[in-house]
PyMOL Python script that loads the backbone (N, CA, C, O; Angstrom):
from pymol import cmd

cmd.read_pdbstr("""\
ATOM      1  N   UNK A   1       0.823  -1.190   0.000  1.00  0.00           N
ATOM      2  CA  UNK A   1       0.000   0.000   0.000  1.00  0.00           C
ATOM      3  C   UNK A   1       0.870   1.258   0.000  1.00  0.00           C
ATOM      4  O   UNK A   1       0.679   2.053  -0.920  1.00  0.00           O
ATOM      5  N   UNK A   2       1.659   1.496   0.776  1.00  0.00           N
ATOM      6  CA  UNK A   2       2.913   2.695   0.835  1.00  0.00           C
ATOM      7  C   UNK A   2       3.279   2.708  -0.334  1.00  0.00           C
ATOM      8  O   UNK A   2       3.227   3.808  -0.885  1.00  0.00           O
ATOM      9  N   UNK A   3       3.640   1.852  -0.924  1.00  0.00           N
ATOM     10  CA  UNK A   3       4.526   1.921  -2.585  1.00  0.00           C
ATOM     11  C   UNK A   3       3.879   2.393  -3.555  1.00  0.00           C
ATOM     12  O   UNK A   3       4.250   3.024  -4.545  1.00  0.00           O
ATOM     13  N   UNK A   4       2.770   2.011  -3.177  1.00  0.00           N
ATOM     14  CA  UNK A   4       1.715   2.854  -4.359  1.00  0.00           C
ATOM     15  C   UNK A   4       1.579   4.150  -3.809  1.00  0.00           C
ATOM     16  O   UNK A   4       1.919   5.143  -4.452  1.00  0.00           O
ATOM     17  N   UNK A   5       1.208   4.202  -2.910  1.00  0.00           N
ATOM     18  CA  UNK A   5       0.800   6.200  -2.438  1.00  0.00           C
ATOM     19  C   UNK A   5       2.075   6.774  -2.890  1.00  0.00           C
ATOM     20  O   UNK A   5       1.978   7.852  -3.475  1.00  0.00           O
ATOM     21  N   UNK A   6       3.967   5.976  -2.650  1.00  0.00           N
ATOM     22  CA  UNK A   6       4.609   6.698  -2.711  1.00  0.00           C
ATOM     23  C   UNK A   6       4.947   6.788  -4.542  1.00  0.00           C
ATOM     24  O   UNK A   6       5.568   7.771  -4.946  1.00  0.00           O
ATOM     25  N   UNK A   7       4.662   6.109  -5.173  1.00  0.00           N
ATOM     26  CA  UNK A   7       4.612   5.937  -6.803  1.00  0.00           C
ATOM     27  C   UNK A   7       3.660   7.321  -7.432  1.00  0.00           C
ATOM     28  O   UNK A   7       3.939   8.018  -8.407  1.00  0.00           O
ATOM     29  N   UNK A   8       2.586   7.419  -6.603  1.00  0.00           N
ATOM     30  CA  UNK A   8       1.447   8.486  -7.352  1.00  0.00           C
ATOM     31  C   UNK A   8       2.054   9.719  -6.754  1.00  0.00           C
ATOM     32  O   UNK A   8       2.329  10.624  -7.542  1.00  0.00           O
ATOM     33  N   UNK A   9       2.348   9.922  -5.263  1.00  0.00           N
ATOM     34  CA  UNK A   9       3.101  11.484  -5.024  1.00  0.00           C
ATOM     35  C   UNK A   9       4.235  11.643  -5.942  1.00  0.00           C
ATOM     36  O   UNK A   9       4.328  12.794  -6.368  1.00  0.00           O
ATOM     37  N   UNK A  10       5.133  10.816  -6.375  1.00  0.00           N
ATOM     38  CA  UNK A  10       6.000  10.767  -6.987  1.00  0.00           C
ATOM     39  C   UNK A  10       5.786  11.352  -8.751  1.00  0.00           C
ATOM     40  O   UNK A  10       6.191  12.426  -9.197  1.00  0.00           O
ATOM     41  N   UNK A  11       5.132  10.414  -9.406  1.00  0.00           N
ATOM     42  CA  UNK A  11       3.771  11.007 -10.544  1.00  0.00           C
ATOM     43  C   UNK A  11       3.274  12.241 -10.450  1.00  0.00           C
ATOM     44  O   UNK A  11       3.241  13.101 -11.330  1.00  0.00           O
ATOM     45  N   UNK A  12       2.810  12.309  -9.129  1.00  0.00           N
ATOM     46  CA  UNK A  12       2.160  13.786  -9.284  1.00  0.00           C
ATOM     47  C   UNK A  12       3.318  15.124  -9.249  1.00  0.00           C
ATOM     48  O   UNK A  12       3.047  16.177  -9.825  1.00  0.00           O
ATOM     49  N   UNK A  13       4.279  14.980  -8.698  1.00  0.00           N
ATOM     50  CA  UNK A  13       5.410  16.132  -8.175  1.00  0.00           C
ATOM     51  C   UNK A  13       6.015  15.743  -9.776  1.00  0.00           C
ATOM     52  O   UNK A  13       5.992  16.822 -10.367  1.00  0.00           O
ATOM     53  N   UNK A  14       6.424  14.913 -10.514  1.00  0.00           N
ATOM     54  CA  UNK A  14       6.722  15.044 -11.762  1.00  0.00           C
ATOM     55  C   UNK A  14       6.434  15.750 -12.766  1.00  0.00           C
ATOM     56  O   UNK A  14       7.114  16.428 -13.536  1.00  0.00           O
ATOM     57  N   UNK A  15       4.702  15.386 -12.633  1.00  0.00           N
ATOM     58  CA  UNK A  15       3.946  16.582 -13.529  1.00  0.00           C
ATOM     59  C   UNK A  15       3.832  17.889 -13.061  1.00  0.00           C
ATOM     60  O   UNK A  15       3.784  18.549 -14.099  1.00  0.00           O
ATOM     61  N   UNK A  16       3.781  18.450 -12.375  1.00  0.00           N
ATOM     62  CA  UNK A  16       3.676  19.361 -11.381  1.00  0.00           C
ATOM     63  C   UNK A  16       4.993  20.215 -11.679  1.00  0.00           C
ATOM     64  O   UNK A  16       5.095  21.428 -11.863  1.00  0.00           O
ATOM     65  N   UNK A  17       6.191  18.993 -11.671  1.00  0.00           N
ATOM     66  CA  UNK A  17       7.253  20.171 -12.042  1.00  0.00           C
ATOM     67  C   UNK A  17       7.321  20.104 -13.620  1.00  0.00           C
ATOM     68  O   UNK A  17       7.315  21.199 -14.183  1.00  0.00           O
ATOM     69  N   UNK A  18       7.381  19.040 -14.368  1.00  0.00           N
ATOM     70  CA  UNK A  18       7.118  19.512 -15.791  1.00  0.00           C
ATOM     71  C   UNK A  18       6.627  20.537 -16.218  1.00  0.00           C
ATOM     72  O   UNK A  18       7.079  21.243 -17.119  1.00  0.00           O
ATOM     73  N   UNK A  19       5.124  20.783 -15.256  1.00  0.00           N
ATOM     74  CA  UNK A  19       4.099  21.944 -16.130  1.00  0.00           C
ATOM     75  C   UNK A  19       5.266  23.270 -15.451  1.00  0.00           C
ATOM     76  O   UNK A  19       5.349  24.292 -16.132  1.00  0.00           O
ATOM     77  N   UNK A  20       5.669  23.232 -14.825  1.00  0.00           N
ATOM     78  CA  UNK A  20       6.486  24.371 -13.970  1.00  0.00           C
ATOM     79  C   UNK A  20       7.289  24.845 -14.418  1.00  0.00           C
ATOM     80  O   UNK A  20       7.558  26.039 -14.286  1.00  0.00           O
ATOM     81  N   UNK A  21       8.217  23.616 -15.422  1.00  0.00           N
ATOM     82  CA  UNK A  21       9.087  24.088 -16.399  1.00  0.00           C
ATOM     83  C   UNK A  21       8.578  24.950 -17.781  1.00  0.00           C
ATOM     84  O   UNK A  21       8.990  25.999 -18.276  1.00  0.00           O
ATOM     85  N   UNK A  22       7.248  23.801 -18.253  1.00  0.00           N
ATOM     86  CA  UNK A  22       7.259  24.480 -19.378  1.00  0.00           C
ATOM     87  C   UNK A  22       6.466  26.141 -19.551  1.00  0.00           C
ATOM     88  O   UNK A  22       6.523  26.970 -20.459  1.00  0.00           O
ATOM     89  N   UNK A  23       5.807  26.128 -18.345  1.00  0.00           N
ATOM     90  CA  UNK A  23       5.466  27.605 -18.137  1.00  0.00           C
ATOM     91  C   UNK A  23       6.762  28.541 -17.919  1.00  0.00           C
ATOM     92  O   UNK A  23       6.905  29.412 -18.778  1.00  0.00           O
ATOM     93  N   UNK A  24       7.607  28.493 -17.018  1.00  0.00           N
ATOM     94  CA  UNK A  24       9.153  29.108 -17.414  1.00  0.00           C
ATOM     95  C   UNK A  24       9.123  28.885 -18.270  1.00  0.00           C
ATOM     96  O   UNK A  24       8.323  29.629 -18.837  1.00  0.00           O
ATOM     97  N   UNK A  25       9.712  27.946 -19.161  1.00  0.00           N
ATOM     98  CA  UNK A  25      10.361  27.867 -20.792  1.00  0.00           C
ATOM     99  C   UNK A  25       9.398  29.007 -21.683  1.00  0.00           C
ATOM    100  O   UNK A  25       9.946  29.908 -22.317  1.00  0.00           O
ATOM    101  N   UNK A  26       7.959  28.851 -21.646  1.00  0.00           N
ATOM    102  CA  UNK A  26       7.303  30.031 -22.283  1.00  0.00           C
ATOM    103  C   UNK A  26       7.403  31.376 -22.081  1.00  0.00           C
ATOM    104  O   UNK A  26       7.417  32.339 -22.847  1.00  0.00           O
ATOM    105  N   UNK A  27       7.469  31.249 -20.880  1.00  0.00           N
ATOM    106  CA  UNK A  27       7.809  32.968 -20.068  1.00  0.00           C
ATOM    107  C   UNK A  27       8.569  33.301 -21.261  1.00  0.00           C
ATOM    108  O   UNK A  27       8.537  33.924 -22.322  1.00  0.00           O
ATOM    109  N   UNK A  28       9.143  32.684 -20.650  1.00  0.00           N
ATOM    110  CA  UNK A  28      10.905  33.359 -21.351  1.00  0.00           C
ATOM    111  C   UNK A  28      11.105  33.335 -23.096  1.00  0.00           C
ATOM    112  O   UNK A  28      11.743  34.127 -23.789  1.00  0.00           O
ATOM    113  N   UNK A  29      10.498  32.408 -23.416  1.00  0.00           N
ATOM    114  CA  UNK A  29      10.598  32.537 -24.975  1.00  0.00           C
ATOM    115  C   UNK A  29       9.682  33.355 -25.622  1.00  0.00           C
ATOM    116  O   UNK A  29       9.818  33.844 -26.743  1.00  0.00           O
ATOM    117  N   UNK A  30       8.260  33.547 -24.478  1.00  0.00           N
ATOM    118  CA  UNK A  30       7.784  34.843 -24.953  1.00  0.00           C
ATOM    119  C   UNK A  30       8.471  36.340 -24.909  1.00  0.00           C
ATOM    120  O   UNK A  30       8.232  37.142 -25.812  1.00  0.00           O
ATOM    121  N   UNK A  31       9.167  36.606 -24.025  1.00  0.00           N
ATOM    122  CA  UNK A  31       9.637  37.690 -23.245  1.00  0.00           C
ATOM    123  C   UNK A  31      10.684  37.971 -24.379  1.00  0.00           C
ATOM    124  O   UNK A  31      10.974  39.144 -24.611  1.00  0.00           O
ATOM    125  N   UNK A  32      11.290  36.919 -25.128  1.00  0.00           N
ATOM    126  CA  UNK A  32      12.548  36.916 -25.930  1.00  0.00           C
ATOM    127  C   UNK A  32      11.963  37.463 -27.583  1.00  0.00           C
ATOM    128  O   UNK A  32      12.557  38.154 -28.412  1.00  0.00           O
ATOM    129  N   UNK A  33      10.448  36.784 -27.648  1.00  0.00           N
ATOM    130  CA  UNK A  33      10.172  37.078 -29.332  1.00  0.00           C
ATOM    131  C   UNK A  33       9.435  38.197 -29.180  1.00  0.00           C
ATOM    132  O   UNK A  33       8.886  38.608 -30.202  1.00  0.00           O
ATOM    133  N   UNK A  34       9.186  39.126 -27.648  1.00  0.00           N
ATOM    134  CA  UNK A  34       8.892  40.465 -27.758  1.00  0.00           C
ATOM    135  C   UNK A  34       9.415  41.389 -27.640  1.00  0.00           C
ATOM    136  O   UNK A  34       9.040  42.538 -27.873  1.00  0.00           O
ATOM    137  N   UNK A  35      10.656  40.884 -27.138  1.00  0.00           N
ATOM    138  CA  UNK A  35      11.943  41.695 -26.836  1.00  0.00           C
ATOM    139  C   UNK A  35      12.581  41.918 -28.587  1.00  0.00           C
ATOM    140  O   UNK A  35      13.370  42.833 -28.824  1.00  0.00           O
ATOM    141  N   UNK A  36      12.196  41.134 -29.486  1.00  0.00           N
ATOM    142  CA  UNK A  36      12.557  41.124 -30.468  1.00  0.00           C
ATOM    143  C   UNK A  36      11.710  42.076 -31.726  1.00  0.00           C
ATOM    144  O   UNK A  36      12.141  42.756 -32.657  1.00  0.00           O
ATOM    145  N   UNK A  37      10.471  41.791 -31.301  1.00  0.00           N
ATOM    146  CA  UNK A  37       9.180  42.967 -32.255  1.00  0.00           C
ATOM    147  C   UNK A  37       9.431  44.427 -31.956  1.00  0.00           C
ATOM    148  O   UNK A  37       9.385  45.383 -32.730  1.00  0.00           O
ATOM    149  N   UNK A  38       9.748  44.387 -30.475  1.00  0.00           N
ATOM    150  CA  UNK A  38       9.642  45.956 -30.442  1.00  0.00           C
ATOM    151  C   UNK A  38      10.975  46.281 -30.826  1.00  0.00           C
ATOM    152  O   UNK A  38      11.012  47.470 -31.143  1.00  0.00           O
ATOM    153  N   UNK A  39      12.450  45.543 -30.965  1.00  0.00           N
ATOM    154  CA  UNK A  39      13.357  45.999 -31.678  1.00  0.00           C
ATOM    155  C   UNK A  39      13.320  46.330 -33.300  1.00  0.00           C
ATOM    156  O   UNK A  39      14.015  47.163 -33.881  1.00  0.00           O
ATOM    157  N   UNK A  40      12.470  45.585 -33.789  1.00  0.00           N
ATOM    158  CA  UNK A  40      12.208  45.557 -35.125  1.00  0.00           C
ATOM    159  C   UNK A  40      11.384  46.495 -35.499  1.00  0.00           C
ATOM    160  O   UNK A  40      11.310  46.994 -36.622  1.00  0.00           O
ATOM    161  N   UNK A  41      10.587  46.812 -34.316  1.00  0.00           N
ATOM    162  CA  UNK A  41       9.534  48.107 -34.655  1.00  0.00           C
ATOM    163  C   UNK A  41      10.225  49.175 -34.809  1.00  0.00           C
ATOM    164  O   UNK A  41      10.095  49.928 -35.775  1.00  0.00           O
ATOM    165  N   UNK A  42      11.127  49.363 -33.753  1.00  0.00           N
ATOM    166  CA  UNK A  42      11.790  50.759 -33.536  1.00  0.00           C
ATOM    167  C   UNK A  42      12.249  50.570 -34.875  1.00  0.00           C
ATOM    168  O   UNK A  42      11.436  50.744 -35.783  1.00  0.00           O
ATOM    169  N   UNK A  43      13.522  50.212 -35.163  1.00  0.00           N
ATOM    170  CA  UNK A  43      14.257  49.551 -36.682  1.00  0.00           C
ATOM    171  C   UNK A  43      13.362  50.402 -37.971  1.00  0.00           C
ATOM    172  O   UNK A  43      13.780  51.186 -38.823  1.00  0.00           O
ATOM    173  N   UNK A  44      11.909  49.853 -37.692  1.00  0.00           N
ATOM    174  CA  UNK A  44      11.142  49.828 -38.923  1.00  0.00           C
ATOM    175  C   UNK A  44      10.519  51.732 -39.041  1.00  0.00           C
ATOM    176  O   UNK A  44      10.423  52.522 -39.981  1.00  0.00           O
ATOM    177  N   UNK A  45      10.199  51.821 -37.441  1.00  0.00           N
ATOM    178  CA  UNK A  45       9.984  53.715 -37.542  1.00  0.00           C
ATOM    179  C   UNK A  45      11.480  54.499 -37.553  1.00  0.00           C
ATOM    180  O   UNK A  45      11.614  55.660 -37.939  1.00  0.00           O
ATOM    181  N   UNK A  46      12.147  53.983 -37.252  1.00  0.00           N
ATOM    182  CA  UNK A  46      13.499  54.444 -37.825  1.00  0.00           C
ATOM    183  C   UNK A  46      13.895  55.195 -39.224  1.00  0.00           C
ATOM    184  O   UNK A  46      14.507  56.172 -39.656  1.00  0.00           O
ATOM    185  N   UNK A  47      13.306  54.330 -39.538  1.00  0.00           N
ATOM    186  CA  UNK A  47      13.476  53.692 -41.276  1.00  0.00           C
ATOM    187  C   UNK A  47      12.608  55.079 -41.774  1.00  0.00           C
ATOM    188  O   UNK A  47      13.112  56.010 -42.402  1.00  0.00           O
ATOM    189  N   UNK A  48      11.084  54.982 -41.311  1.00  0.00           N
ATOM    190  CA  UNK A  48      10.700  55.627 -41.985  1.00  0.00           C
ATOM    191  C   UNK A  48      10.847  56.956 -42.070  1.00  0.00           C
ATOM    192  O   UNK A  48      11.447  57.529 -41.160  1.00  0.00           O
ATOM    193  N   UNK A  49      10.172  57.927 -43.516  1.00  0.00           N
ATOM    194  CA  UNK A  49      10.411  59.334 -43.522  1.00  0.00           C
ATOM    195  C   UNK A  49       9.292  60.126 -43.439  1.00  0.00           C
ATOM    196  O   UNK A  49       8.220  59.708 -43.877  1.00  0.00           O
ATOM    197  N   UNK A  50       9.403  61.319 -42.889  1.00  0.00           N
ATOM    198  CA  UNK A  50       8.285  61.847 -42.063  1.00  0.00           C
ATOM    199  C   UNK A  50       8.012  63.155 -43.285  1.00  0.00           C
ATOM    200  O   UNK A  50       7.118  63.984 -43.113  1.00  0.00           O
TER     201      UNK A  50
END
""", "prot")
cmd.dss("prot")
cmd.show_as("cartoon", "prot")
cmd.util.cbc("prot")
cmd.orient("prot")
């Protein structure tokens, strides 16, 4: 009986940190391809002539 309760806490803290990661991993790869638009924006009103 223990081996199983300790198998499913085990299961559960796995997923738990998976989803944990991949929400970091998004953070950040969002944070990176917006960090990137508004460089390209500036770039692009740069560019233009008034």
């Amino acid at each position: 009986m223990r081996i199983r309760r300790k198998q499913k806490s085990f299961i559960l803290r796995s997923a738990q940190q998976e989803e944990a990661l991949h929400r970091i991993w998004y953070a950040l790869r969002s944070g990176i391809y917006l960090r990137r638009m508004c460089l390209r924006g500036t770039k692009v009103l740069g560019r233009v002539k008034y």
